[in-house]
C-alpha positions, 0 to 999 in steps of 0.5 A: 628846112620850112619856115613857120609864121605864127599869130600874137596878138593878131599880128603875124611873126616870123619866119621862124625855124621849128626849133625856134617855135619850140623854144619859144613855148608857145601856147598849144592854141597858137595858130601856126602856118607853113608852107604845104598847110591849107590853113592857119592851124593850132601848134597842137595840131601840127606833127613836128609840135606834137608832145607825145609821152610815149617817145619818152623812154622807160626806166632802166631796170636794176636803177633808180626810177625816180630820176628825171630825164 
């Protein structure tokens, strides 16, 4: 499991767990780190973070498309 450290305020917090980073909705700017990166880079560009629309399913055929998931 890696240990994510991110800037607040210009002070760095953490150790944290990816889940951890996720719920804490950070802005995607955030300049994250982990073990294996080279440098300070921003959530939006690490892939764990990454929100990709395409990993939402599509509706269900015969249903209510209106619902939320």
């Amino acid at each position: 499991m890696d240990n994510y450290y991110y800037i607040e305020n210009g002070e760095k917090l953490g150790p944290y767990t990816a889940s951890e980073i996720r719920n804490r909705n950070l802005p995607n700017d955030t300049l994250v780190w982990k073990k294996g990166l080279n440098s300070w880079t921003e959530l939006q560009h690490i892939s764990e973070f990454i929100k990709n629309p395409e990993n939402i399913p599509p509706p269900i055929s015969g249903t209510n498309n209106n619902l939320k998931a």
